[in-house]
PDBQT receptor file of N, H, CA, C and O in Angstrom, charges set to zero:
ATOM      1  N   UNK A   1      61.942 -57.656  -1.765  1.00  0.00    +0.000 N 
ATOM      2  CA  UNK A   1      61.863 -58.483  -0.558  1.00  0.00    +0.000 C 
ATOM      3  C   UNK A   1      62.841 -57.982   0.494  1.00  0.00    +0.000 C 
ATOM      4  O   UNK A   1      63.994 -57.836   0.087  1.00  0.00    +0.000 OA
ATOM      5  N   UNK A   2      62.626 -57.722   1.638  1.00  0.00    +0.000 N 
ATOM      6  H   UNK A   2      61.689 -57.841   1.968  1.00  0.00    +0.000 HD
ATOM      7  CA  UNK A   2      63.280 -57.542   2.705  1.00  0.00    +0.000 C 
ATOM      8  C   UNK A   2      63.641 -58.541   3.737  1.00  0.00    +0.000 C 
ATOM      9  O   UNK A   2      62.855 -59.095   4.506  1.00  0.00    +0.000 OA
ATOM     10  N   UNK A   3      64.898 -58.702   3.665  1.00  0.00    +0.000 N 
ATOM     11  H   UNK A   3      65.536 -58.252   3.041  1.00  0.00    +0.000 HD
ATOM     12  CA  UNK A   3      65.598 -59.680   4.301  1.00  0.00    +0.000 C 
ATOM     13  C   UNK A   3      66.282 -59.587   5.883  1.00  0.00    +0.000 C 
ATOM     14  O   UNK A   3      67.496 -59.400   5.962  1.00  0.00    +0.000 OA
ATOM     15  N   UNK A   4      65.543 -59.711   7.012  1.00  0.00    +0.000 N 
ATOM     16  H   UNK A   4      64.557 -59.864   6.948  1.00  0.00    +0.000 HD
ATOM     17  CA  UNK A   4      66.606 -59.265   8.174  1.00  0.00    +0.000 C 
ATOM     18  C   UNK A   4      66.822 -60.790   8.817  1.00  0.00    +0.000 C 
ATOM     19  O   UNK A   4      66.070 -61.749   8.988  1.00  0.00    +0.000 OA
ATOM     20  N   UNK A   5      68.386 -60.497   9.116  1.00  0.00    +0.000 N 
ATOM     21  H   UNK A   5      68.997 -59.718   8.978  1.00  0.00    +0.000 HD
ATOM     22  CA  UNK A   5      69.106 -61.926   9.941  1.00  0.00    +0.000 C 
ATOM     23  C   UNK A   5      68.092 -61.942  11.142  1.00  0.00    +0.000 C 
ATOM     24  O   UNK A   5      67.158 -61.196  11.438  1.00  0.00    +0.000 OA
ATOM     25  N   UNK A   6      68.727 -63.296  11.839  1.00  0.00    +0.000 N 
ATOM     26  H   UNK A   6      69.485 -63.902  11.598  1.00  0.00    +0.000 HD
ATOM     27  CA  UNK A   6      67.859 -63.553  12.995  1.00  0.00    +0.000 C 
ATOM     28  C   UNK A   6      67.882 -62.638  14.090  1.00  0.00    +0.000 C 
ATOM     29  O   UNK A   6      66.927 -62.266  14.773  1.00  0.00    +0.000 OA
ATOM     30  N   UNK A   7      69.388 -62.240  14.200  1.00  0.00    +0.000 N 
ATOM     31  H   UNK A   7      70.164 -62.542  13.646  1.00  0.00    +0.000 HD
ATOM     32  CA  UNK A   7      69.963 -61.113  14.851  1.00  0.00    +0.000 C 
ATOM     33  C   UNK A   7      68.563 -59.695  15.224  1.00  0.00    +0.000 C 
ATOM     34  O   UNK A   7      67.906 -59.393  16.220  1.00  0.00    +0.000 OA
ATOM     35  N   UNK A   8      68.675 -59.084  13.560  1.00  0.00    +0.000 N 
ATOM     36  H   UNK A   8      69.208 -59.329  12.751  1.00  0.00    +0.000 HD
ATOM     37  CA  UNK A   8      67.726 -58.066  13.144  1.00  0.00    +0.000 C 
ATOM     38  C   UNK A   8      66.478 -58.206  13.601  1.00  0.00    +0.000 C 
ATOM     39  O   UNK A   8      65.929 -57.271  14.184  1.00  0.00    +0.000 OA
ATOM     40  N   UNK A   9      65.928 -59.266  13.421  1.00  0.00    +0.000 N 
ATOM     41  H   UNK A   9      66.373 -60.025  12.948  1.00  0.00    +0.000 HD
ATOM     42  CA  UNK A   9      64.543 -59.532  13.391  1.00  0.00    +0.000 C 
ATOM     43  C   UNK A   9      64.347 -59.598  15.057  1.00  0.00    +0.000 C 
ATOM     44  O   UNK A   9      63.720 -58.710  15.634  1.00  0.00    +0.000 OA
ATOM     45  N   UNK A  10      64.888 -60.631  15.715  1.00  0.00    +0.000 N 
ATOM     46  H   UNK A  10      65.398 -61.352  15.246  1.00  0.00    +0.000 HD
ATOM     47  CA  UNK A  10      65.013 -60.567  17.686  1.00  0.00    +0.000 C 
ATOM     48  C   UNK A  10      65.191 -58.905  17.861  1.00  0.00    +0.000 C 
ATOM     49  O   UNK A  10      64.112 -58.471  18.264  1.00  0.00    +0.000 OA
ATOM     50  N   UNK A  11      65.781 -58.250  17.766  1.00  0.00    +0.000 N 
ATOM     51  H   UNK A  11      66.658 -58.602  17.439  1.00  0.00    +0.000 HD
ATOM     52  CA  UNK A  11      66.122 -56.681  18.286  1.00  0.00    +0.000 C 
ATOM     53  C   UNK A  11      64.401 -56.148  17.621  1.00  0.00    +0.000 C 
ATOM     54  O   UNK A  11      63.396 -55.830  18.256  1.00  0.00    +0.000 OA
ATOM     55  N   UNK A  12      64.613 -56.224  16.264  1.00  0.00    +0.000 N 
ATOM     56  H   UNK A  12      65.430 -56.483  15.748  1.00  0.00    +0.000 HD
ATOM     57  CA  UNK A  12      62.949 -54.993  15.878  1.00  0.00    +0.000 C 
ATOM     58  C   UNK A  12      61.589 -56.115  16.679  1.00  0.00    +0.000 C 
ATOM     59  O   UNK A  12      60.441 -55.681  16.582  1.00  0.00    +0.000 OA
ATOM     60  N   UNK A  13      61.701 -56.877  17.092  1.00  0.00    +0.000 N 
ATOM     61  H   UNK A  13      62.633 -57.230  17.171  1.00  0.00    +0.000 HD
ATOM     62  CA  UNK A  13      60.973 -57.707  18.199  1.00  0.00    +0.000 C 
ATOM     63  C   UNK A  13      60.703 -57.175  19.205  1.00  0.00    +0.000 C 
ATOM     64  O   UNK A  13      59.621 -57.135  19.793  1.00  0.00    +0.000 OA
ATOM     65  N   UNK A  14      61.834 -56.660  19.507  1.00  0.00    +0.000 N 
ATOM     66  H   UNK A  14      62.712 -56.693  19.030  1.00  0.00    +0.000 HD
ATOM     67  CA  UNK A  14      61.810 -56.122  21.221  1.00  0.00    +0.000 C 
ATOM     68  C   UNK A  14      61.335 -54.632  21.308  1.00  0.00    +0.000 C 
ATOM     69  O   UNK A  14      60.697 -54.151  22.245  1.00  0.00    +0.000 OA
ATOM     70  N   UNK A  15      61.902 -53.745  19.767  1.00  0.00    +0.000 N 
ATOM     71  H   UNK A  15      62.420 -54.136  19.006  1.00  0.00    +0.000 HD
ATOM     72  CA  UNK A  15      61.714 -52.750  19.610  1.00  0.00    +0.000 C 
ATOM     73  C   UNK A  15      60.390 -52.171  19.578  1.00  0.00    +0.000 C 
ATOM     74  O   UNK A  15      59.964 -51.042  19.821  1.00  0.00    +0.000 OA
ATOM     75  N   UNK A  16      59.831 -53.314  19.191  1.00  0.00    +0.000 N 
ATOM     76  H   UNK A  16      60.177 -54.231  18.994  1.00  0.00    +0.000 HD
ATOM     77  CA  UNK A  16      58.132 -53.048  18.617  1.00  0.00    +0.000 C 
ATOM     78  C   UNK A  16      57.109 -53.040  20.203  1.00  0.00    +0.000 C 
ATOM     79  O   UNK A  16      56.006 -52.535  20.414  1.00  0.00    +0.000 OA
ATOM     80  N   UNK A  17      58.075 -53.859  21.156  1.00  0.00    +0.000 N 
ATOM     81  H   UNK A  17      58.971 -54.269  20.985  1.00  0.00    +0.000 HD
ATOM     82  CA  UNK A  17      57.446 -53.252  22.640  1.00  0.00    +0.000 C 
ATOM     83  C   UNK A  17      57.853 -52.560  23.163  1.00  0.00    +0.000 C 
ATOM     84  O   UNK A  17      57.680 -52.661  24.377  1.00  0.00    +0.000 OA
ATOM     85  N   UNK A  18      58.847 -51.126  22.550  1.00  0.00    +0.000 N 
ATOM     86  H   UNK A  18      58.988 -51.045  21.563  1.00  0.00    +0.000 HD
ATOM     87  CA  UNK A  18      58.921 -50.244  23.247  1.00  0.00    +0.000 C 
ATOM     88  C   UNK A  18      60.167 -50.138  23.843  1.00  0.00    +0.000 C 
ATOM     89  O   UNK A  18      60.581 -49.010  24.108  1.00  0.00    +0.000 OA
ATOM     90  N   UNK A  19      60.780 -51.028  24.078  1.00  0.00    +0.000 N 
ATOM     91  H   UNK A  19      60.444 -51.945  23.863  1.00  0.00    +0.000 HD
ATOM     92  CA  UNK A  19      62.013 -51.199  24.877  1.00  0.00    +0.000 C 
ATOM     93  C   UNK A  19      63.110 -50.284  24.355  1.00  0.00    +0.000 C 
ATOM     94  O   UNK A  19      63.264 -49.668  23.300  1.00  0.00    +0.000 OA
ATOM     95  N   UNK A  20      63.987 -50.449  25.740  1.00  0.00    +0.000 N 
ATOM     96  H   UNK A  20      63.863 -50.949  26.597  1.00  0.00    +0.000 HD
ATOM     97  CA  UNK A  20      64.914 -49.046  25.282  1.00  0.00    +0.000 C 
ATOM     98  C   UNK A  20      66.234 -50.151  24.661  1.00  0.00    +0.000 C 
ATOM     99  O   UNK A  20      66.426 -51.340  24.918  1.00  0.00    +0.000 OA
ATOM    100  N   UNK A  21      66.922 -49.301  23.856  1.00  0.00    +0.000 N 
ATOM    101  H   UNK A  21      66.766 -48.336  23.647  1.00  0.00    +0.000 HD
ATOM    102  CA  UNK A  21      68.459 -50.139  23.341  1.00  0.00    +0.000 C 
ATOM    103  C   UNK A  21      69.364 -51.031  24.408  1.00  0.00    +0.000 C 
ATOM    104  O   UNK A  21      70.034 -52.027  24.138  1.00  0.00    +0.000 OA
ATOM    105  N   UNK A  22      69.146 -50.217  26.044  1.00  0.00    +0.000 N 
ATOM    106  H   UNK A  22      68.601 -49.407  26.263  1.00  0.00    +0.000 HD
ATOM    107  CA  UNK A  22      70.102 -51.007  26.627  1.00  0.00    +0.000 C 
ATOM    108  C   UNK A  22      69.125 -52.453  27.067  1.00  0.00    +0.000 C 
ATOM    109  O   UNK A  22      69.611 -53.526  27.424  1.00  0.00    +0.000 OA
ATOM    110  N   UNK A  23      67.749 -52.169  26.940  1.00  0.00    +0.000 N 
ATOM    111  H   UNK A  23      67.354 -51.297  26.650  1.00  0.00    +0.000 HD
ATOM    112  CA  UNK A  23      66.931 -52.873  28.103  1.00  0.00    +0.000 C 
ATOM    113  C   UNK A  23      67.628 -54.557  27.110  1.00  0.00    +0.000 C 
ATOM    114  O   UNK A  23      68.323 -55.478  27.542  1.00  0.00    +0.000 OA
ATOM    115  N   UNK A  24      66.878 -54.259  25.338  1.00  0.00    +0.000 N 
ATOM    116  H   UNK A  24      66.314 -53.511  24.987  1.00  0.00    +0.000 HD
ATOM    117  CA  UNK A  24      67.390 -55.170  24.554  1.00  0.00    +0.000 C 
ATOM    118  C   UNK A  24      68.479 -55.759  24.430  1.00  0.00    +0.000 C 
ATOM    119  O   UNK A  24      68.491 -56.970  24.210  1.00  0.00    +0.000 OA
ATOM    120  N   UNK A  25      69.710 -54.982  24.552  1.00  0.00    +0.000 N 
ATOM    121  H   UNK A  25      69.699 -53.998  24.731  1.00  0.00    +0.000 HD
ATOM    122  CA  UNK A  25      70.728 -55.393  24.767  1.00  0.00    +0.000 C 
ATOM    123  C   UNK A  25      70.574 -56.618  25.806  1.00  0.00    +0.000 C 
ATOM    124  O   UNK A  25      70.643 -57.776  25.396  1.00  0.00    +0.000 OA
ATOM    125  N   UNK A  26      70.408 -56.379  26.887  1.00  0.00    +0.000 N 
ATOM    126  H   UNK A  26      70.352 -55.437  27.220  1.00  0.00    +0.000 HD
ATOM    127  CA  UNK A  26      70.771 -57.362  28.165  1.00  0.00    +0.000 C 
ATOM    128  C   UNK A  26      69.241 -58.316  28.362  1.00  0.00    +0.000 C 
ATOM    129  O   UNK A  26      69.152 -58.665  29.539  1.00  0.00    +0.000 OA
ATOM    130  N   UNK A  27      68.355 -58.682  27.733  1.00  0.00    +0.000 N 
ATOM    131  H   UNK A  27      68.427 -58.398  26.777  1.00  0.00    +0.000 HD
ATOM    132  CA  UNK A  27      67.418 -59.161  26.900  1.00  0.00    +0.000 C 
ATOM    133  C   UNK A  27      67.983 -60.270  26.160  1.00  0.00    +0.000 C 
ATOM    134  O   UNK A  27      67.795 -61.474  26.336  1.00  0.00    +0.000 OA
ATOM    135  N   UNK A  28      68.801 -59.600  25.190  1.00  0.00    +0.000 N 
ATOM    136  H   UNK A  28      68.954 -58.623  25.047  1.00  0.00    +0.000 HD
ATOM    137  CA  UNK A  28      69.322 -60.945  24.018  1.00  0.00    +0.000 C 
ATOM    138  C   UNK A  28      70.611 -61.049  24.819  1.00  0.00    +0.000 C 
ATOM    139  O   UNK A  28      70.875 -62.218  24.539  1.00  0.00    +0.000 OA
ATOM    140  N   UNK A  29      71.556 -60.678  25.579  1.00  0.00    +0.000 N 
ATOM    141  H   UNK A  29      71.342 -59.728  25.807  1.00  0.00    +0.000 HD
ATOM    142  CA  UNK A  29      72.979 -60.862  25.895  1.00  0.00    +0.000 C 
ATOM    143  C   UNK A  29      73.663 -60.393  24.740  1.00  0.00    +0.000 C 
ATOM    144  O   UNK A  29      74.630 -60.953  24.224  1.00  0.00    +0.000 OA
ATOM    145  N   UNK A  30      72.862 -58.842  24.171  1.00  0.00    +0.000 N 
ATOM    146  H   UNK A  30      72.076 -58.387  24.590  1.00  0.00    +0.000 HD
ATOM    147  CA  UNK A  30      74.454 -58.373  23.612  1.00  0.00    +0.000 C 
ATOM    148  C   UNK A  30      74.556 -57.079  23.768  1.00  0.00    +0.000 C 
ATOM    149  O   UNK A  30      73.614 -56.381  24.141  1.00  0.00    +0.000 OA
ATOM    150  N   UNK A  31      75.828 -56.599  23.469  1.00  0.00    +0.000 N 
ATOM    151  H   UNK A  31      76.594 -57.166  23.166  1.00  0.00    +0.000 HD
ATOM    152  CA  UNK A  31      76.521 -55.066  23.979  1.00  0.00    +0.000 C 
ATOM    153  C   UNK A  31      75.415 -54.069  23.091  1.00  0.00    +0.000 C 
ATOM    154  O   UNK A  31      75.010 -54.262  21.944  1.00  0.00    +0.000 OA
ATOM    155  N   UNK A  32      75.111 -53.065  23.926  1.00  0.00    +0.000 N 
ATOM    156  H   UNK A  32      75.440 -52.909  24.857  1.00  0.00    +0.000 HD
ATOM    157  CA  UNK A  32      74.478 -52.023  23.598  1.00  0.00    +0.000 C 
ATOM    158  C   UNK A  32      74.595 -51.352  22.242  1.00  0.00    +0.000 C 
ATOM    159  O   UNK A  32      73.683 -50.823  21.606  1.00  0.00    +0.000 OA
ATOM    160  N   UNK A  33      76.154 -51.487  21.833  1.00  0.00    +0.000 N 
ATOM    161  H   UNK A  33      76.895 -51.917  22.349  1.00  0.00    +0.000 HD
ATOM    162  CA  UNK A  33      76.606 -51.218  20.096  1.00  0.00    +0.000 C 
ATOM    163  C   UNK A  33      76.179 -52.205  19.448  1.00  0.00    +0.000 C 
ATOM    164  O   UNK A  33      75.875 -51.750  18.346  1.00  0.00    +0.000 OA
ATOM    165  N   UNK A  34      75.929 -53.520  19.475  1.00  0.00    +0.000 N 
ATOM    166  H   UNK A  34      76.176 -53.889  20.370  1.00  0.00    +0.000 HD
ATOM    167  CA  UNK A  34      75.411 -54.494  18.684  1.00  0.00    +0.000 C 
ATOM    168  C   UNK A  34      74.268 -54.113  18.556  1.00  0.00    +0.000 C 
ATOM    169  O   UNK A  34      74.024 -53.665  17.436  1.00  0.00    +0.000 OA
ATOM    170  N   UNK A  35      73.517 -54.111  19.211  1.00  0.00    +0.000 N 
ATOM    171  H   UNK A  35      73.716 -54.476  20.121  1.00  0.00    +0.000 HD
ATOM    172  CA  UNK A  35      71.906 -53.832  18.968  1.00  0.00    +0.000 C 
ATOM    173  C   UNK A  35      72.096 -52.400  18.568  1.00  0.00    +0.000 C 
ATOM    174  O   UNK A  35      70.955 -51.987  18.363  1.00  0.00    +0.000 OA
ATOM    175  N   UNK A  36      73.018 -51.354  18.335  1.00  0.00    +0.000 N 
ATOM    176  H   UNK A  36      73.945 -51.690  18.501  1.00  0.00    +0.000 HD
ATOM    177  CA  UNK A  36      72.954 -50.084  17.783  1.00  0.00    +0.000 C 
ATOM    178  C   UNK A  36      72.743 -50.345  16.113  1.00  0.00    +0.000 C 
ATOM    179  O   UNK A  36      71.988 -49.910  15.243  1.00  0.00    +0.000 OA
ATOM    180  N   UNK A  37      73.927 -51.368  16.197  1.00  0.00    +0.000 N 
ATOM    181  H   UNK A  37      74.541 -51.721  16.903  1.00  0.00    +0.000 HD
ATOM    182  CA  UNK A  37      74.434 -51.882  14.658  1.00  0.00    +0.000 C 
ATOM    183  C   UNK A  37      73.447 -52.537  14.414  1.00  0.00    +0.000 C 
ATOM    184  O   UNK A  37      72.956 -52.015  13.413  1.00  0.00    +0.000 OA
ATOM    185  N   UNK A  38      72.709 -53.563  14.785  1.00  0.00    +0.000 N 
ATOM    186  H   UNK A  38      73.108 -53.988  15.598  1.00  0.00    +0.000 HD
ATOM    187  CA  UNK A  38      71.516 -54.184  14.182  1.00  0.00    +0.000 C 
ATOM    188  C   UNK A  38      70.333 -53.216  13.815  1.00  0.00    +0.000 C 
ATOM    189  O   UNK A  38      69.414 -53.447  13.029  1.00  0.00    +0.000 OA
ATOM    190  N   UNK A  39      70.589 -51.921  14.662  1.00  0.00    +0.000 N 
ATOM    191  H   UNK A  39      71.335 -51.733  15.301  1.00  0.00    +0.000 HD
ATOM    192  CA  UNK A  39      69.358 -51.320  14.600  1.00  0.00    +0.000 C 
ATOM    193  C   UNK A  39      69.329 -50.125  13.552  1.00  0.00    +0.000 C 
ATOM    194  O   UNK A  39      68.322 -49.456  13.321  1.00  0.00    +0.000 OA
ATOM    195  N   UNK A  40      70.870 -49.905  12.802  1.00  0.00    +0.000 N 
ATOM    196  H   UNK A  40      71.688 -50.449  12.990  1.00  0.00    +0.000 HD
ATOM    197  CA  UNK A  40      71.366 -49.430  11.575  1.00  0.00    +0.000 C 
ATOM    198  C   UNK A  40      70.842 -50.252  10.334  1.00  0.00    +0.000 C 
ATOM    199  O   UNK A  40      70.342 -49.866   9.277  1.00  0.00    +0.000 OA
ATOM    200  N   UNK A  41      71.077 -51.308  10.736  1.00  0.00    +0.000 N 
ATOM    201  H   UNK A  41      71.483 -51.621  11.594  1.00  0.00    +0.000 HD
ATOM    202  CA  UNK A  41      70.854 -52.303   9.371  1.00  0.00    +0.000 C 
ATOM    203  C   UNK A  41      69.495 -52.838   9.191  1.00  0.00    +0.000 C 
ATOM    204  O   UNK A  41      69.128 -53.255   8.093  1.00  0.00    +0.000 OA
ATOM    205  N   UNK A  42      68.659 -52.841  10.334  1.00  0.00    +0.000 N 
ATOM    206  H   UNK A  42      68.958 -52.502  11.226  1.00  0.00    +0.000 HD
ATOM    207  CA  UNK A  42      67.495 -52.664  10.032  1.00  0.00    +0.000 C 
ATOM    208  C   UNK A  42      66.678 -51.382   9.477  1.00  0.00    +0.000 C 
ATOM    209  O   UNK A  42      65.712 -51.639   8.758  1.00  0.00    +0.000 OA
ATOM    210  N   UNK A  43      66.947 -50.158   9.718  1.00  0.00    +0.000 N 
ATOM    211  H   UNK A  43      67.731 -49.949  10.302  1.00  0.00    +0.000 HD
ATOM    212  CA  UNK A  43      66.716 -48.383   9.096  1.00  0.00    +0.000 C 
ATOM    213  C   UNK A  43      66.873 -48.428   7.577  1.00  0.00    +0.000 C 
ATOM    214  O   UNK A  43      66.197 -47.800   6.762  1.00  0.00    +0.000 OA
ATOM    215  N   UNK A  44      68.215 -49.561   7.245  1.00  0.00    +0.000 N 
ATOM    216  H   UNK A  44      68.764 -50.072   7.906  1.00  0.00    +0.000 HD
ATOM    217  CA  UNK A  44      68.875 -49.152   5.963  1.00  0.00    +0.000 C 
ATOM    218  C   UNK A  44      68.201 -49.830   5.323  1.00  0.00    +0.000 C 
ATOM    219  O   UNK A  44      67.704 -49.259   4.353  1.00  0.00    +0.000 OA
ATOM    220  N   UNK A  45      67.807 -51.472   5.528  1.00  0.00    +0.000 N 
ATOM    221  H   UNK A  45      68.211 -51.936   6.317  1.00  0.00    +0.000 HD
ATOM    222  CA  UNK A  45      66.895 -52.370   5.121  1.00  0.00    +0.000 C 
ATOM    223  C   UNK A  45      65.487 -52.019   4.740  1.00  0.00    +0.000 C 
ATOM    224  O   UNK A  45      65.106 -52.056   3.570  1.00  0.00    +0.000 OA
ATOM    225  N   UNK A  46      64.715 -51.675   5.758  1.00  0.00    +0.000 N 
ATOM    226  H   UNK A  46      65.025 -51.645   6.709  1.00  0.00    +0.000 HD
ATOM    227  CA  UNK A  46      63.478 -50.862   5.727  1.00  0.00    +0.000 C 
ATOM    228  C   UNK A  46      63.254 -49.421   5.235  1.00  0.00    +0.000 C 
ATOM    229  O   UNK A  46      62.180 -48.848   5.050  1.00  0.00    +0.000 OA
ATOM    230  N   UNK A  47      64.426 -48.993   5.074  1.00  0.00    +0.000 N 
ATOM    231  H   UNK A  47      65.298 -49.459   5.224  1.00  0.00    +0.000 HD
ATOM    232  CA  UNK A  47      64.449 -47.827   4.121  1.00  0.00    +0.000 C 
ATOM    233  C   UNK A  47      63.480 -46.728   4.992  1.00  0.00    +0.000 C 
ATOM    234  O   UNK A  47      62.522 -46.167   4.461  1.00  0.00    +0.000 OA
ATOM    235  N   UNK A  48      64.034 -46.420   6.973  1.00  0.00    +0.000 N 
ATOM    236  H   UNK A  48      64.812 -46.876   7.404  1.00  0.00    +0.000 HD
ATOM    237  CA  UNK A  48      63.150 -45.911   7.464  1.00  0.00    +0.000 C 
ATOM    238  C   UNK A  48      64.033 -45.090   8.105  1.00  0.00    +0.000 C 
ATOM    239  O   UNK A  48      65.246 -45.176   7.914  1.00  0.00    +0.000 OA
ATOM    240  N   UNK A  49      63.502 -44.251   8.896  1.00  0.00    +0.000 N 
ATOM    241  H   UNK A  49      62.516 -44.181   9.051  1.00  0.00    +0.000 HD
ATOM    242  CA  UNK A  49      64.730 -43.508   9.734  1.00  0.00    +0.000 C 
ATOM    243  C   UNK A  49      63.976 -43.063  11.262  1.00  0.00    +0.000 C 
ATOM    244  O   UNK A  49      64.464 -42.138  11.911  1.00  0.00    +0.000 OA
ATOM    245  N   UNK A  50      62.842 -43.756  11.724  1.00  0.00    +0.000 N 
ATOM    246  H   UNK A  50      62.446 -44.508  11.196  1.00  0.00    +0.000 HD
ATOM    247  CA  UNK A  50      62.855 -43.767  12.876  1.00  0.00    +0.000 C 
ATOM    248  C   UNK A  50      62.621 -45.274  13.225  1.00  0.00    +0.000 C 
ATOM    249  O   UNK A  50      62.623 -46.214  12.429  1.00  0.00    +0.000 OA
ATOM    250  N   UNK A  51      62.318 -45.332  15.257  1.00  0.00    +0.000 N 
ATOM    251  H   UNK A  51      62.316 -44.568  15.903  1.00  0.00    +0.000 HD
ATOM    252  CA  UNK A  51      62.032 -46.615  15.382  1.00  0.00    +0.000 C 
ATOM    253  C   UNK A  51      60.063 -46.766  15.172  1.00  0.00    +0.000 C 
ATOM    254  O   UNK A  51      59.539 -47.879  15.133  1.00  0.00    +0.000 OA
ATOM    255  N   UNK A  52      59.392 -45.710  15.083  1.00  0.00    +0.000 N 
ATOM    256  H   UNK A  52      59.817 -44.806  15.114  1.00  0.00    +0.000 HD
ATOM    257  CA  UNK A  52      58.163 -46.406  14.757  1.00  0.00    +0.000 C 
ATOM    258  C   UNK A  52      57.608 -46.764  13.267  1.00  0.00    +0.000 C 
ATOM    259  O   UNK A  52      56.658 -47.420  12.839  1.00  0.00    +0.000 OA
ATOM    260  N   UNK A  53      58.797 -45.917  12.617  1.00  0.00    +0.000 N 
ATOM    261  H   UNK A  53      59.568 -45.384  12.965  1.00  0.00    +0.000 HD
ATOM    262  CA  UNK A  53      58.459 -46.270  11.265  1.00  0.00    +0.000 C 
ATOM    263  C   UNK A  53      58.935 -47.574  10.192  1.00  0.00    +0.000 C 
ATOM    264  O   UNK A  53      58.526 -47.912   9.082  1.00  0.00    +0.000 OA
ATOM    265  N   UNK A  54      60.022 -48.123  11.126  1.00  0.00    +0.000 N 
ATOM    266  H   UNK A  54      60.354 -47.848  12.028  1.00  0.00    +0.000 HD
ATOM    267  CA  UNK A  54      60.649 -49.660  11.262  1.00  0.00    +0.000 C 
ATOM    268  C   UNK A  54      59.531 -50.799  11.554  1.00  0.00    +0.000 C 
ATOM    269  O   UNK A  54      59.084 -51.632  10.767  1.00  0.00    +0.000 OA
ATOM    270  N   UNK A  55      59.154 -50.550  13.166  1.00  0.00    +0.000 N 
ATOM    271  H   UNK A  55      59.517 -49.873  13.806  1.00  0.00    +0.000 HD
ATOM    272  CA  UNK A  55      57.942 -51.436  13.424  1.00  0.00    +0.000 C 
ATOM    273  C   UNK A  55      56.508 -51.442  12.680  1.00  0.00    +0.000 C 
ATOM    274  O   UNK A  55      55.720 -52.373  12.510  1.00  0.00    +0.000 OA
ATOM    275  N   UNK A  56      56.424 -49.824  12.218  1.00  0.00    +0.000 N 
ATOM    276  H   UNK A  56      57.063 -49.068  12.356  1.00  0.00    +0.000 HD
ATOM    277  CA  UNK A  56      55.242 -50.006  11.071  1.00  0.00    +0.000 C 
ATOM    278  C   UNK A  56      55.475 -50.834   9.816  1.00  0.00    +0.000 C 
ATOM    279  O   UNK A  56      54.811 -51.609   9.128  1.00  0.00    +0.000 OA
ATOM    280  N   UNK A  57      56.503 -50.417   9.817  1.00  0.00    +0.000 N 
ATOM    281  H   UNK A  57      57.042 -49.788  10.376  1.00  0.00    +0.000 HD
ATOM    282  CA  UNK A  57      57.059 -50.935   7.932  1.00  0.00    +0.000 C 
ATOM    283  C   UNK A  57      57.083 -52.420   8.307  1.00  0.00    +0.000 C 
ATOM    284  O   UNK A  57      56.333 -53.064   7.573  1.00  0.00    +0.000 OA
ATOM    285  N   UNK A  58      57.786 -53.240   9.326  1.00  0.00    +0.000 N 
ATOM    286  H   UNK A  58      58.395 -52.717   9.922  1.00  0.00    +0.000 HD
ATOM    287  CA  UNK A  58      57.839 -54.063   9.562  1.00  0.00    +0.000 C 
ATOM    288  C   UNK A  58      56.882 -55.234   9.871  1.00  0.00    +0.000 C 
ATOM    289  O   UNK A  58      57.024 -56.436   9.645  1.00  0.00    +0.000 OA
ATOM    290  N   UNK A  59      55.565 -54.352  10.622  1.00  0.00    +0.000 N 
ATOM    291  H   UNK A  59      55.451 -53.376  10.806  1.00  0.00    +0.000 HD
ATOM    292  CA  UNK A  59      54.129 -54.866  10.809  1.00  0.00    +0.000 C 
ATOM    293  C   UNK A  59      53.573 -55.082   9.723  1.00  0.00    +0.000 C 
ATOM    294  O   UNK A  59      52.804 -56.039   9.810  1.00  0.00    +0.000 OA
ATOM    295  N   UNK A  60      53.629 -54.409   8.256  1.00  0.00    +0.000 N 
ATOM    296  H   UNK A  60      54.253 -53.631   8.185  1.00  0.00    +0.000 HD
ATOM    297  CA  UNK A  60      53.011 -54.021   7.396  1.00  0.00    +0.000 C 
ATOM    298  C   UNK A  60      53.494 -55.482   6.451  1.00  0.00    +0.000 C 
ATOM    299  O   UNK A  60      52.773 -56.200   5.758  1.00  0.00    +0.000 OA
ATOM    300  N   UNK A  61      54.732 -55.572   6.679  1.00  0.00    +0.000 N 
ATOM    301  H   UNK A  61      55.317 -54.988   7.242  1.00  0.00    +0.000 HD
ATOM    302  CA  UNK A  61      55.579 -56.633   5.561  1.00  0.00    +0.000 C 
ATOM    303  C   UNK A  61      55.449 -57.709   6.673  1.00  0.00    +0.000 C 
ATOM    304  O   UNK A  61      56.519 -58.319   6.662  1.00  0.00    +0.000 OA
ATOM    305  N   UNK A  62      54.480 -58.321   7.808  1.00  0.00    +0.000 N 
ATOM    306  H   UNK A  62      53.612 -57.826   7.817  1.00  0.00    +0.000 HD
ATOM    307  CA  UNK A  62      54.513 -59.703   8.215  1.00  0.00    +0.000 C 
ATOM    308  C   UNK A  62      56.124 -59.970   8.760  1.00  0.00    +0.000 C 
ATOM    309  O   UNK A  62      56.446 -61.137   8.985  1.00  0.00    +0.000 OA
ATOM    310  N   UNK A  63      57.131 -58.869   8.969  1.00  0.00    +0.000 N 
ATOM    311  H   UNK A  63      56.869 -57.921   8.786  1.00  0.00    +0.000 HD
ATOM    312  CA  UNK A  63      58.232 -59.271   9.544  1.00  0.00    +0.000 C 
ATOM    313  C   UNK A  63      58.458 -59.574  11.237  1.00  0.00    +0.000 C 
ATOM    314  O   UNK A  63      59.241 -60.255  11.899  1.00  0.00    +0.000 OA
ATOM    315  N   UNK A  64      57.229 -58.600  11.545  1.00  0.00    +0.000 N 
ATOM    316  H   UNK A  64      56.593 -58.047  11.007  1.00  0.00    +0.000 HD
ATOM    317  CA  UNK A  64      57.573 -58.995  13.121  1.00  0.00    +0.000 C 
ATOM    318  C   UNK A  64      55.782 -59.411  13.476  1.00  0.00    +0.000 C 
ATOM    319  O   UNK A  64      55.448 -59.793  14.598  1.00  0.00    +0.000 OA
TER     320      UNK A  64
C-alpha cells in the first residue's frame, strides 16, 4: 500500500497538470524546496524516478 501525506498527494495533483515546481509552490503557499522535498518522497514512495512515471503510477493506484 502506498501511503502519501496530504502534503504529497496536493503537489502530485498539481504535477499531474503539468505544472512547473515553482508554479506549485505559490499554488499551495509553499517554498519551492518544500515541494522539491515532497516531490522526493513521493519518487521514493512510488518507487519512480521521473515526474510522468509518478503520475502514471499514481493514476494507476487511484491516488490522484
Amino acid at each position: 500500500d502506498i501511503h502519501l501525506t496530504n502534503g504529497e498527494g496536493e503537489v502530485l495533483e498539481q504535477l499531474s497538470k503539468g505544472l512547473s515546481y515553482k508554479v506549485i509552490a505559490d499554488n499551495l503557499f509553499l517554498s519551492p524546496s518544500t515541494v522539491r522535498k515532497h516531490i522526493e518522497n513521493i519518487y521514493s514512495k512510488l518507487q519512480v524516478h521521473s515526474k510522468l512515471e509518478a503520475v502514471q503510477k499514481a493514476k494507476r493506484n487511484n491516488l490522484i
